[in-house]
KERO-263728 format. One record per residue: x, y, z of N, C-alpha, C in turn. Coordinates in steps of 0.05 Angstrom, whole numbers, padded with zeros to 5 digits, always signed. Example, Ala and Ser with C-alpha at 12.3 -4.5 7.8 and 13.67 -1.06 7.14 Angstrom:
REM KERO-263728
+00264-00114+00156+00246-00090+00156+00264-00066+00156+00257-00045+00142+00273-00021+00143+00258+00001+00157
REM end
This chain:
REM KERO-263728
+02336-01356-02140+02330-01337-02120+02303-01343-02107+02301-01351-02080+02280-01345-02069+02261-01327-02070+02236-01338-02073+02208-01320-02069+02186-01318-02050+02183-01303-02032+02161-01302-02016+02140-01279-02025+02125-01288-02034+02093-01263-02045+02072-01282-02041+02062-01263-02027+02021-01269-02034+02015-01257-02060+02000-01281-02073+01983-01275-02099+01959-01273-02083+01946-01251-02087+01911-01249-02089+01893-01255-02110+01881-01279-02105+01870-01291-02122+01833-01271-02122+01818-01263-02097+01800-01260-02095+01803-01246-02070+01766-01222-02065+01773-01212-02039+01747-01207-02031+01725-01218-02044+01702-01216-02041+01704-01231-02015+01667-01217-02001+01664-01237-01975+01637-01248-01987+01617-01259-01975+01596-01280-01977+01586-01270-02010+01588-01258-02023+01570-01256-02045+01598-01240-02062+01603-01242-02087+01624-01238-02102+01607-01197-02118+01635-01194-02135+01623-01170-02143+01627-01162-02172+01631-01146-02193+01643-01142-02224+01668-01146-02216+01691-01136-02192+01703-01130-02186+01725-01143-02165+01701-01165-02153+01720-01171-02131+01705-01207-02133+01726-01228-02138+01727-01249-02136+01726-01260-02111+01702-01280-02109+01707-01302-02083+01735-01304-02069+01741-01313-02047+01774-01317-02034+01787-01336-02053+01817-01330-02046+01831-01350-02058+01856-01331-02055+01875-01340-02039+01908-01331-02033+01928-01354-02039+01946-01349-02060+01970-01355-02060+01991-01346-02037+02002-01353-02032+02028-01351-02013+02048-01369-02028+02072-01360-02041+02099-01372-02048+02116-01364-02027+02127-01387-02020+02147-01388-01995+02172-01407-02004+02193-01388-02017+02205-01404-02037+02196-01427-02058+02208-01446-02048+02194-01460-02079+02176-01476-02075+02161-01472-02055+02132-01480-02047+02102-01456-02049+02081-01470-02055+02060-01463-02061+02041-01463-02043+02026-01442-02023+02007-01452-02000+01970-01443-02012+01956-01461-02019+01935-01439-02031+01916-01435-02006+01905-01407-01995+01890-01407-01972+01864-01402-01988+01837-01415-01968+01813-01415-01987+01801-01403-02006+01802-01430-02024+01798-01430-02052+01763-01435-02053+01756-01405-02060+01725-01398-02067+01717-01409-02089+01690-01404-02097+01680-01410-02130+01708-01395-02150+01711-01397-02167+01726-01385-02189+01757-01382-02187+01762-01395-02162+01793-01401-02160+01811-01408-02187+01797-01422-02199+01808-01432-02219+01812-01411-02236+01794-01406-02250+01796-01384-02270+01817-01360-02248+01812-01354-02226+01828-01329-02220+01866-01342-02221+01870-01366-02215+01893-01374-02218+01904-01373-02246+01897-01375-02266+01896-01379-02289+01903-01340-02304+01885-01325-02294+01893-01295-02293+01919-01287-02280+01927-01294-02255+01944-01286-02245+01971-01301-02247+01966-01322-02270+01997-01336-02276+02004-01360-02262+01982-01365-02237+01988-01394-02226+01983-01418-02235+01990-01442-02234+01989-01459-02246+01984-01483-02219+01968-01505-02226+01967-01526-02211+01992-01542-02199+02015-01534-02220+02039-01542-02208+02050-01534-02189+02044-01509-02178+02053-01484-02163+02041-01494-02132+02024-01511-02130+02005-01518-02107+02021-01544-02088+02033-01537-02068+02043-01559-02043+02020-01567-02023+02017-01550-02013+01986-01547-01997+01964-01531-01997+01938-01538-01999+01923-01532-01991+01903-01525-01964+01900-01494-01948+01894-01483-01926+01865-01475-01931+01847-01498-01918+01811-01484-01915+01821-01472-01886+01802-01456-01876+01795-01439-01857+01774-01457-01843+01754-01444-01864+01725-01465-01857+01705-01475-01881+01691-01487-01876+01674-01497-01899+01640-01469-01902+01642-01449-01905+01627-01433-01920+01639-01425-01954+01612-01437-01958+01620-01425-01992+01647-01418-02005+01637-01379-01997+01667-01361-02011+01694-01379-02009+01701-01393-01979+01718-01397-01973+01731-01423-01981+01707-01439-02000+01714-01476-02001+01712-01478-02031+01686-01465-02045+01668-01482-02067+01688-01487-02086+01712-01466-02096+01730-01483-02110+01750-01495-02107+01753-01507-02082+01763-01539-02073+01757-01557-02100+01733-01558-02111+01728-01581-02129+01736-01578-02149+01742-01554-02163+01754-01543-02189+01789-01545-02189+01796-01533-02160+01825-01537-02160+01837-01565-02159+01820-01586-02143+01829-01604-02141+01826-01622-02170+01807-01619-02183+01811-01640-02203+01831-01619-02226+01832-01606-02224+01867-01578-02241+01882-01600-02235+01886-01603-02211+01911-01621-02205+01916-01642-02205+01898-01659-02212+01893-01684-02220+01895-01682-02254+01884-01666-02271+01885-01661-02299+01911-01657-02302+01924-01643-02294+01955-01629-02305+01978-01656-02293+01966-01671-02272+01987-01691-02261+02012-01687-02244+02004-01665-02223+02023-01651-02212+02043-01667-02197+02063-01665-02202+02089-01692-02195+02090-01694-02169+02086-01680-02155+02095-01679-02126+02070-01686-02104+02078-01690-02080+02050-01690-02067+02036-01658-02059+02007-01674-02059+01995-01638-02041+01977-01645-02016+01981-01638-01998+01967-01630-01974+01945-01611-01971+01923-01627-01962+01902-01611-01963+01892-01613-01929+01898-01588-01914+01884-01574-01890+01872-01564-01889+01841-01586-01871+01818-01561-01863+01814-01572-01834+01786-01557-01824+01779-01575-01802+01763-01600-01797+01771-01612-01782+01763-01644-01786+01735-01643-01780+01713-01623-01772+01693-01624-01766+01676-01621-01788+01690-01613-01821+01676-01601-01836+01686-01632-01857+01699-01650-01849+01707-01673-01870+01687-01681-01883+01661-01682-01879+01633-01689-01902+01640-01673-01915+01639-01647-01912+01642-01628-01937+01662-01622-01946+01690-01637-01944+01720-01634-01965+01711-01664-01975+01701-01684-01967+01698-01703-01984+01680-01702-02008+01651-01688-02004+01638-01685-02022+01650-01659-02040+01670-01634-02041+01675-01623-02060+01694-01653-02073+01710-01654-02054+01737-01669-02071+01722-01690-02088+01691-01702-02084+01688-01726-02108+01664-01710-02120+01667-01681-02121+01640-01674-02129+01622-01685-02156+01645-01688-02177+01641-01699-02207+01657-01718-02215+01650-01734-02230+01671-01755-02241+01694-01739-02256+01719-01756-02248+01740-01746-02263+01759-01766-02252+01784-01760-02267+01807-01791-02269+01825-01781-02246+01824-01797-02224+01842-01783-02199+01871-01803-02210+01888-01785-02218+01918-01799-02222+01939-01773-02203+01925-01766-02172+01944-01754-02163+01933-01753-02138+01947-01767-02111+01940-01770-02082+01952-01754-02069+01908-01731-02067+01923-01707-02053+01915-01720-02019+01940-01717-01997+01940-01718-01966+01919-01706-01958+01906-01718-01941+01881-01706-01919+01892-01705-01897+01900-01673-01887+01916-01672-01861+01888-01660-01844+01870-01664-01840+01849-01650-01816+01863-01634-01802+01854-01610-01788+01855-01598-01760+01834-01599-01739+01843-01607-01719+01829-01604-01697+01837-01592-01672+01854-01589-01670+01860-01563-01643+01881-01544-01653+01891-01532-01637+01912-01515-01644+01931-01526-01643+01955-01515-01660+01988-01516-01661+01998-01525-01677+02016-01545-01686+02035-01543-01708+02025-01573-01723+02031-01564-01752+02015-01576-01772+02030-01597-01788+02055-01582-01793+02078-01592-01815+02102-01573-01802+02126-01592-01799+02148-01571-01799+02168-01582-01828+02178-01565-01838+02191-01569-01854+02222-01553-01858+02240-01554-01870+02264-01536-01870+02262-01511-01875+02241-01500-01889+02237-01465-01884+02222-01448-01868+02199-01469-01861+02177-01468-01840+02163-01482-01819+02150-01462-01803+02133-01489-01784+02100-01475-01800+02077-01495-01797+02063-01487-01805+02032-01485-01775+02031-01464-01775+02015-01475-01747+01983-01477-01747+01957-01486-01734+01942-01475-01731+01925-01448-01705+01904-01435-01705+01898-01433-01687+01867-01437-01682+01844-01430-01667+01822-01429-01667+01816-01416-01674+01792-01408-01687+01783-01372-01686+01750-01375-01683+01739-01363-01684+01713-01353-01672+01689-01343-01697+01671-01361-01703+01653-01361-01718+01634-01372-01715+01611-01363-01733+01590-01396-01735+01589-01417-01730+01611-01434-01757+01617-01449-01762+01648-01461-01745+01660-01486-01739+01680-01482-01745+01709-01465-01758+01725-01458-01749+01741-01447-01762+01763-01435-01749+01798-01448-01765+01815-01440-01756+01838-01422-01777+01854-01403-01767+01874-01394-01782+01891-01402-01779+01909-01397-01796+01936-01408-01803+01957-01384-01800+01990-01395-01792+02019-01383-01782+02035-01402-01786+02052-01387-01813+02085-01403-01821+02111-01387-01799+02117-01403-01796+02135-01389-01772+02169-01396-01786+02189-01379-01795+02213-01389-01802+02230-01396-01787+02246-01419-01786+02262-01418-01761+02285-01396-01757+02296-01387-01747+02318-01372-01740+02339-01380-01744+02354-01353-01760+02387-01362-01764+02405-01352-01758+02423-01343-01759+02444-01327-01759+02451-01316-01775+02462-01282-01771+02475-01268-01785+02502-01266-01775+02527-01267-01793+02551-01262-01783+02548-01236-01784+02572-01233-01770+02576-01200-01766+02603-01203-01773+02615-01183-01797+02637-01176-01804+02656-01174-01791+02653-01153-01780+02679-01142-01745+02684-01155-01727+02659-01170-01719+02668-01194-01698+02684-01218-01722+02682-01221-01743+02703-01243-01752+02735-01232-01757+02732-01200-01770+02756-01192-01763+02774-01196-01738+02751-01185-01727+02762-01186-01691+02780-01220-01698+02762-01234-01692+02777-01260-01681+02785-01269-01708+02799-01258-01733+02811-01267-01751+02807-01286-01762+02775-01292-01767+02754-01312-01784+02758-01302-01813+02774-01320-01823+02764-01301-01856+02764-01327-01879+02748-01318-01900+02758-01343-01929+02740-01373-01920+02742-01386-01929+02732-01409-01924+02730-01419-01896+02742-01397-01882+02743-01412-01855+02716-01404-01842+02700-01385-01854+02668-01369-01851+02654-01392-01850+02662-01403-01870+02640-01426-01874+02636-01447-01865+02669-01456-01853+02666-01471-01833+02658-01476-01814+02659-01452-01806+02652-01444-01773+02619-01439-01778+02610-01431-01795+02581-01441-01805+02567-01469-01799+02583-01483-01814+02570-01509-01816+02582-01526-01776+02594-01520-01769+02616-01534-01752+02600-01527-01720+02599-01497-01728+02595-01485-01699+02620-01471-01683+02632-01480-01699+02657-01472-01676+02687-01470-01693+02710-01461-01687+02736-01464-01701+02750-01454-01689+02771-01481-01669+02780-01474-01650+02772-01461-01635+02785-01439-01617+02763-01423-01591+02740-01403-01604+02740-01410-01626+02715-01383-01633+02688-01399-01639+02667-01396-01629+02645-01408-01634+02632-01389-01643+02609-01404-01663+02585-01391-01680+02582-01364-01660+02561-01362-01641+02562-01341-01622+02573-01325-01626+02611-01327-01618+02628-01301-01614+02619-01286-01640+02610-01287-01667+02623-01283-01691+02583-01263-01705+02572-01270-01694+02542-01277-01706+02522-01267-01684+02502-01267-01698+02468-01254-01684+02453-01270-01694+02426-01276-01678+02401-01282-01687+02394-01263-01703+02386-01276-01728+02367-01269-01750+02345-01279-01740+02323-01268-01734+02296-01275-01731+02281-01289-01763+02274-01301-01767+02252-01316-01777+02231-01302-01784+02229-01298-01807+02198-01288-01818+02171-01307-01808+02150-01287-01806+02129-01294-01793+02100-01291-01813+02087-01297-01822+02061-01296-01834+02038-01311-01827+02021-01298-01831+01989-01310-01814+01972-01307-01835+01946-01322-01830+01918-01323-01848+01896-01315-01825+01888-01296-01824+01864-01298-01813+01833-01293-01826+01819-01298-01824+01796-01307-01834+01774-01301-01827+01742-01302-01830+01723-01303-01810+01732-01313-01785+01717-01294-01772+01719-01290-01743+01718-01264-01732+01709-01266-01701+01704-01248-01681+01729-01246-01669+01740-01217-01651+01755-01226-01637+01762-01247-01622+01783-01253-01613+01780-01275-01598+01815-01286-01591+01824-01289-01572+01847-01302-01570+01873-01314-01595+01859-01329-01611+01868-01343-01638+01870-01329-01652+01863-01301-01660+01863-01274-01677+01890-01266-01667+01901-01258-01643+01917-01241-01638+01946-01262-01635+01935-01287-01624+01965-01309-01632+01981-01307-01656+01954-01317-01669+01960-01314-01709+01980-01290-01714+01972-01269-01705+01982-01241-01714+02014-01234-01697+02014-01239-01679+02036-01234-01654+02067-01234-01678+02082-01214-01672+02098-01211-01693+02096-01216-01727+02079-01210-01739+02086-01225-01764+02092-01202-01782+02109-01209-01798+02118-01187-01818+02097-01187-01835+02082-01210-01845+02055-01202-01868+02027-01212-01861+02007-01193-01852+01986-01206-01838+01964-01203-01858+01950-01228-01867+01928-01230-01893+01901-01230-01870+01886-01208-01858+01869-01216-01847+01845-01198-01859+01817-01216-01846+01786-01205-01865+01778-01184-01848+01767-01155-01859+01758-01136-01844+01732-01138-01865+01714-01149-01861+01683-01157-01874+01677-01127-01872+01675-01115-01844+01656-01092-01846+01669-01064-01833+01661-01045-01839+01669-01014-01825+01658-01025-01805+01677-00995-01788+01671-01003-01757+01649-00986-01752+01627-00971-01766+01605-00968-01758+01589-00982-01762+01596-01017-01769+01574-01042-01774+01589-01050-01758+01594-01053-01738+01614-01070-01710+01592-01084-01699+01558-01078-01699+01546-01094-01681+01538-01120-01697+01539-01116-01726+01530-01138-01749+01554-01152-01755+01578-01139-01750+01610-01168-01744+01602-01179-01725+01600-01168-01712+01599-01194-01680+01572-01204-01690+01548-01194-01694+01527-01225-01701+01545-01251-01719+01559-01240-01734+01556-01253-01757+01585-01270-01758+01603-01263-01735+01628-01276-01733+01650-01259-01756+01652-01236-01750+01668-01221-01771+01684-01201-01757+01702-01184-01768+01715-01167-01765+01709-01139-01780+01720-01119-01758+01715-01096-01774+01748-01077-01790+01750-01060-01801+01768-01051-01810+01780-01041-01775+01775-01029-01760+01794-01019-01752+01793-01033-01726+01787-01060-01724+01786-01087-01701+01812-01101-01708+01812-01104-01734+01834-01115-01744+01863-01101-01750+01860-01076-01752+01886-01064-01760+01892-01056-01718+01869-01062-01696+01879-01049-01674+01895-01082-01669+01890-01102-01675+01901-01133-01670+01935-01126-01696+01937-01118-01711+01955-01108-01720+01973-01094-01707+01962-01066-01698+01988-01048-01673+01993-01053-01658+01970-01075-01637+01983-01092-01621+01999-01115-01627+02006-01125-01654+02014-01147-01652+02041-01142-01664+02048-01115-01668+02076-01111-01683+02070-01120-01710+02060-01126-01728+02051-01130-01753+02069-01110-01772+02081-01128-01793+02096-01095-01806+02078-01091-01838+02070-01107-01832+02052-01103-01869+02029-01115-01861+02010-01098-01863+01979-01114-01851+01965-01116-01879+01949-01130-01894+01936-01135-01915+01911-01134-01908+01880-01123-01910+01853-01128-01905+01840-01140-01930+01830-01156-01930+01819-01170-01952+01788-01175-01936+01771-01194-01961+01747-01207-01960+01727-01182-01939+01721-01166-01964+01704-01137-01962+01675-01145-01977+01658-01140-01951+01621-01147-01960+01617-01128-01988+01596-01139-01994+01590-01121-02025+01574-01095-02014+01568-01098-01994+01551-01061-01990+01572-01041-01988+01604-01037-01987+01618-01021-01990+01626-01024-02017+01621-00991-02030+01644-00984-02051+01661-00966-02043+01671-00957-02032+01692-00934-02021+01728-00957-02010+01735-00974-02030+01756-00987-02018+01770-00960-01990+01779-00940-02004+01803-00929-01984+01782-00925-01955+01759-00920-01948+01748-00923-01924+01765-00944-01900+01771-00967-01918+01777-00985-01900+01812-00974-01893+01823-00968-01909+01849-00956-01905+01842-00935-01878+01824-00920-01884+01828-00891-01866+01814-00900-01838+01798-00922-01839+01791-00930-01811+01816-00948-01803+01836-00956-01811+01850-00979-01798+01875-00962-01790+01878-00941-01805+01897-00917-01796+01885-00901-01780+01856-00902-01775+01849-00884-01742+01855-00893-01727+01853-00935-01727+01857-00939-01713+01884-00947-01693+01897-00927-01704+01931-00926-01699+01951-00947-01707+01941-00965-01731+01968-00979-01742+01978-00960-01760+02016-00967-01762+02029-00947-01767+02049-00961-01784+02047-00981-01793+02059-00995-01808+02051-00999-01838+02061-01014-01853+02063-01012-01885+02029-01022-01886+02014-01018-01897+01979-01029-01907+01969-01030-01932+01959-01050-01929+01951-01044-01965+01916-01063-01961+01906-01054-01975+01872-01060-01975+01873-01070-02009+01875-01098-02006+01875-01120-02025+01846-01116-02045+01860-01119-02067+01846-01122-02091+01853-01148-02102+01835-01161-02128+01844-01187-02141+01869-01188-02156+01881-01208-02154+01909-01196-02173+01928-01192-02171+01923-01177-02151+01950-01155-02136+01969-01178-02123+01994-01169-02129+02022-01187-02113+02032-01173-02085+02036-01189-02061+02044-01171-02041+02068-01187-02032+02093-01170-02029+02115-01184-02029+02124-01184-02001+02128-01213-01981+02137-01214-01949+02151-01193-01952+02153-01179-01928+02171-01157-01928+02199-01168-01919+02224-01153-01930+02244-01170-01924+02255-01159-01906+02275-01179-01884+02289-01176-01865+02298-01150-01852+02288-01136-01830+02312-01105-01819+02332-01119-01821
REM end
């Protein structure tokens, strides 16, 4: 059986807390593993939450600050120790390659596993593969820095009545599946688009164009609301988002499960960020990420 869940590895932003671990997101997308930036303590938090180095296909930096990189060096030699059979892909931006080279050789250790250096440097599609496209976009910070969108391709749903109708039945379903056609009845007469699940990473950053791409339909949106929206003038210094900046890039974007993660340490009131992102009229499923916690793609209307 297929699995699509974000593991939350961490949700701290620049400085960690008793409570809240540096970044680090799992995404399982069937039998693939995507890890989005892996902070100090990634390791240990994978290790709590049941992941394993085997579990890792690619690796997704954002950008090279701290929270978001420092355990690059820990995960990557995991995966080199354990000897993970398969290849792994590691995406960041190509502007920050001094600093994925120096985590990746930070300490001596026995490299018996060649992880891919796929850089980003502009926007758009990264990897396509049979369950996904993987995209990038720009986003707006300090530093460098882009988010990430798995896009599913689209399929078809039969529709029952229309195969009655045209007297499709038994093995002949499946034909006309694989075939397209059987005799005068084509795929079409019989079937609908199934839309394609949609998921995004967004990250540090200001509003900005590449925020609201990322987001544009997605059934599960992992994006950072650093600060309440009565610190809106200290996001925009600082290249950040506020709770209810991000849930309004949500209602506009049709979003059906919005996630807020990577929360500054001067808030303790987690549900604050809930009740600002619901003023700010998203109306859809929300949840305000803790470490640990499993959030499952939402499945298909």
């Amino acid at each position: 059986m297929s699995v699509r869940e974000l593991v939350v590895l961490g949700t701290a932003s620049q400085v960690p807390t008793r409570h809240r671990n540096h970044n680090g997101y799992l995404l399982r997308w069937d039998g693939e593993g995507i890890l989005f930036d892996p902070g100090e303590g990634t390791q240990r938090q994978m290790l709590r939450a049941g992941v394993a180095a085997h579990d890792l296909n690619r690796i997704c930096v954002t950008h090279f600050h701290g929270d978001h990189s420092l355990g690059l060096a820990g995960v990557i030699q995991r995966i080199n120790l354990d000897q993970v059979p398969h290849p792994v892909t590691a995406h960041y931006p190509r502007s920050g390659q001094r600093f994925f080279d120096r985590l990746r050789h930070a300490t001596a250790y026995r490299e018996t596993v060649g992880v891919t250096e796929a850089p980003v440097a502009d926007d758009g599609p990264l990897a396509v593969t049979g369950s996904y496209t993987l995209e990038a976009r720009r986003l707006s910070h300090p530093v460098e820095s882009f988010g990430y969108r798995l896009v599913e391709p689209d399929g078809r749903r039969m529709l029952p009545e229309r195969l009655a109708a045209h007297g499709v039945r038994g093995p002949d379903v499946g034909r006309l599946q694989r075939e397209g056609r059987l005799g005068d009845v084509t795929l079409e007469d019989v079937s609908e688009v199934r839309r394609g699940q949609r998921f995004a990473f967004v990250m540090d950053t200001r509003l900005c164009d590449g925020v609201h791409a990322l987001a544009e339909g997605c059934d599960l949106l992992v994006i950072e609301s650093t600060f309440l929206d009565e610190d809106e003038d200290l996001a925009v210094e600082h290249g950040h988002l506020t709770a209810g900046q991000a849930a309004a890039v949500a209602r506009d974007a049709g979003v059906r499960h919005l996630v807020l993660t990577h929360f500054s340490q001067r808030y303790s009131e987690p549900e604050e960020f809930e009740r600002q992102a619901r003023a700010a009229g998203f109306e859809g499923e929300l949840t305000v990420a803790y470490d640990l916690l499993r959030v499952p793609v939402p499945k298909r209307r």
